[in-house]
Steps between C-alpha positions, in 0.01 A plus 500: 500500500268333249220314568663165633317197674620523821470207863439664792562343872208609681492393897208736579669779644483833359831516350482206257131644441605833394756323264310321326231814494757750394615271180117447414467867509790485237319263224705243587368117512518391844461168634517455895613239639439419902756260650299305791687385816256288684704550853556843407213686764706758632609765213245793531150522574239421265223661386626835494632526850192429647585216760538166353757253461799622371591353183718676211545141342245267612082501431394854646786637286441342196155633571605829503691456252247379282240818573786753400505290170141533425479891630797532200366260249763267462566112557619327808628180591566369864769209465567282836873546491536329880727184388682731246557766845594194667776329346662875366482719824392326794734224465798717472330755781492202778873363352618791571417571846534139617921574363444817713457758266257779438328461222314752197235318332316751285853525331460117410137581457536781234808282317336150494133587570357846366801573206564102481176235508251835374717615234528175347125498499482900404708347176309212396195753538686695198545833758794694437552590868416437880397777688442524873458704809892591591616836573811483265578623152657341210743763441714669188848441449771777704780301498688449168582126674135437528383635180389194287302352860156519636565657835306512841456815665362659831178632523398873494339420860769412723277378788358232287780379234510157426816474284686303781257198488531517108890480489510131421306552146695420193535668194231313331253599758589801541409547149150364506430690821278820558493709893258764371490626857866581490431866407234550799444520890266293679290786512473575132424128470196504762414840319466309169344150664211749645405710134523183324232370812743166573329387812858423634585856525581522811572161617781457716854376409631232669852465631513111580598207316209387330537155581562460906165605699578832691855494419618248747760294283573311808163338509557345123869319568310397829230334308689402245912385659392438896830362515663779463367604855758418687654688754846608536698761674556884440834577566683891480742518264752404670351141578303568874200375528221698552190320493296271276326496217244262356581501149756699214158518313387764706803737449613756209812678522399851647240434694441572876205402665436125545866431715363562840835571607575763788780709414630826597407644112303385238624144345475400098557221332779523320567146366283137481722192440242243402709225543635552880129597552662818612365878496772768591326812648742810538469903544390747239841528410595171499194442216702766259686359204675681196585239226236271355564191222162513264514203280216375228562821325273679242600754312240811359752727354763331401595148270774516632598709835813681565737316769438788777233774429359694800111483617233537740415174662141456688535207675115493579196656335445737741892595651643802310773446245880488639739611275808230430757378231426192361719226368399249254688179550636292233192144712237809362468628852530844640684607802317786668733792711218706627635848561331488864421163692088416505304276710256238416704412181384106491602211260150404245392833500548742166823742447378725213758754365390818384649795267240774614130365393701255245499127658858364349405128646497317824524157685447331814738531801704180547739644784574810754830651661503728795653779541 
C-alpha cells in the first residue's frame, strides 16, 4: 500500500494502539482519533492494567490513548461523542429491550458510530481509510458472484474474530476500512505492543458493554423506564402459573437464573410477551427452535442474493455456527431452517451467515419457531 493518510479509532486498549503503531511503522500518515463517552467507565482498565477506573472510551482512556500517540509520534484527538452514542445506540439498545428483545449494540455502534459519525469525519480530514482494532479481514474475491465487491472476512484467530459485529457495514465502508489485526493472534499483537514499548501492552480486554457500569443492563432501563417495573406472572408454556416476576426488563430469552422457580429440572425462559407482562419459562428442550425470520438484511457478498443458498448461521458472538438453508423472501427477509434446533436464538440479537471465514450478510431476528 502507498503511503496514504490514514484515521485511526484509538480507545486506549492495546489493539487500536498497535493499529495505529503498525501503519506508522509503514510510512503511512496517521491521525488518531479518540471517541470520548463520558458515562463510558467500565471498558478496560486504565493505565496499563494497573488498577484504575476502567475506561476504553471515557478520560483514563483517552489518556491512554493519548501516551501511545506520543510514544509513536503521531496526532490525537479525543472527541466527546456522548450525545452522538446517545441518540444512535443507546436509544435503540433500551427500545429494544423495553419491546422485549435482546439487543447488539456494538453492531449499531460500528454501523452508525465507529464506520458512520468517524468516517464522515476520517473524510472531511482528507484520509483515505478508517482503521481500527477488529479482528477481521477485508478479504479477496472467491466467489465469481462476489467478484466486483469489497468483502468481510473471518479472522486468522478464531478466538477473537470480530467479523460478526461488522456484518452491518456497507459497501462504501467497507471500502474505506482497514483491520490490520486481521492477519494476527492476540498474542502476536501484545508481542508487537511490548517491542514497540506501548504502555498498554498488556492491558486487559474487556468483555462488557462499554456503556452500562459492570454490565448490569437492568440497572440503566431501571434508571431510565421505572415504569417498565411492573410485575407480572411467569407462566409454563402451556399457560400455569408459576410464580412472579417484577418486570419483562429483567428477562432475555435463554436465560436461567433470576426465576426463583422450584422445579423438578432446570427452567429457561423461553418467551417474554411485553404486552401481557408475561415471561414463559420452559425446559431445556422446550428453549430449542429450528427456523428463524432475520429481517433488516445486509448483504457482504452479494448485490443481489440467490433465493435459497445454504450457510452457517451464529446466532450469537460466541455460539458456534449451525449449518441451515436459507430462503430469501420476496418482503427482503430470510427464513432460517437450521439443520439442528439451537437454544437461546432471541429476536434483536444478530443472525450472521457465513460461507467458511467469508461473512455473506446478516440481520436481526424478528421471529422464532420451535421444533
Amino acid at each position: 500500500m502507498s503511503r496514504r493518510r490514514i484515521v485511526v479509532g484509538m480507545s486506549g486498549g492495546v489493539d487500536s494502539s498497535t493499529t495505529a503503531a503498525l501503519l506508522k511503522r509503514e510510512g503511512h500518515e496517521v491521525i488518531g482519533v479518540g471517541l470520548k463517552f463520558p458515562f463510558a467507565d467500565n471498558c478496560e482498565p486504565a493505565s496499563g492494567g494497573q488498577g484504575g477506573a476502567r475506561s476504553c472510551c471515557g478520560l483514563a482512556g483517552m489518556d491512554d490513548a493519548r501516551r501511545v500517540a506520543d510514544r509513536i509520534g503521531i496526532p490525537f484527538y479525543a472527541l466527546n461523542f456522548g450525545r452522538v452514542f446517545e441518540e444512535e445506540v443507546i436509544a435503540g439498545f433500551c427500545r429494544s429491550y423495553l419491546a422485549g428483545g435482546t439487543p447488539n449494540p456494538c453492531v449499531d455502534c460500528n454501523r452508525r458510530v465507529k464506520f458512520g459519525r468517524l468516517l464522515e469525519l476520517a473524510q472531511a480530514l482528507g484520509a483515505s481509510h478508517l482503521a481500527t482494532g477488529h479482528y477481521a479481514r477485508i478479504g479477496p474475491a472467491s466467489r465469481e458472484d462476489a467478484a466486483a465487491r469489497t468483502l468481510l472476512r473471518k479472522a486468522v484467530d478464531p478466538a477473537r474474530d470480530q467479523s460478526y459485529f461488522l456484518y452491518a457495514l456497507s459497501q462504501a465502508q467497507l471500502a474505506r476500512a482497514l483491520f490490520p489485526l486481521g492477519e494476527k493472534t492476540k498474542e502476536e499483537v501484545r508481542s508487537i505492543a511490548k517491542s514497540l514499548g506501548l504502555h498498554v501492552s498488556e492491558k486487559p480486554a474487556s468483555r462488557d458493554i462499554c456503556f452500562i457500569p459492570g454490565g448490569d443492563y437492568r440497572r440503566l432501563l431501571a434508571d431510565r423506564f421505572p415504569e417498565a417495573l411492573q410485575p407480572g406472572p411467569i407462566v409454563d408454556p402451556s399457560g400455569k402459573v408459576l410464580g412472579e416476576h417484577s418486570g419483562t426488563v429483567h428477562f432475555t430469552i435463554g436465560q436461567r437464573h433470576g426465576l426463583k422457580i422450584a422445579a423438578r429440572e432446570p427452567l429457561y425462559v423461553v418467551a417474554i410477551d411485553v404486552g401481557k407482562r408475561t415471561v414463559v419459562a420452559g425446559t431445556k428442550k422446550e428453549t430449542l427452535r429450528e427456523t428463524i425470520t432475520v429481517a433488516n438484511l445486509n448483504w457482504i457478498a452479494f448485490d443481489h442474493p440467490p433465493r435459497t443458498l445454504r450457510a452457517a448461521v451464529r446466532i450469537r458472538h460466541r455460539m458456534p455456527e449451525s449449518p441451515a438453508s436459507l430462503e430469501v423472501r420476496d418482503d427482503g427477509s430470510v427464513r432460517v431452517r437450521l439443520d439442528s434446533p439451537v437454544s437461546g436464538v432471541a429476536a434483536g440479537q444478530s443472525a450472521v451467515f457465513y460461507d467458511e471465514d467469508l461473512v455473506l450478510g446478516g440481520g436481526v431476528i424478528q421471529a422464532t419457531s420451535d421444533t
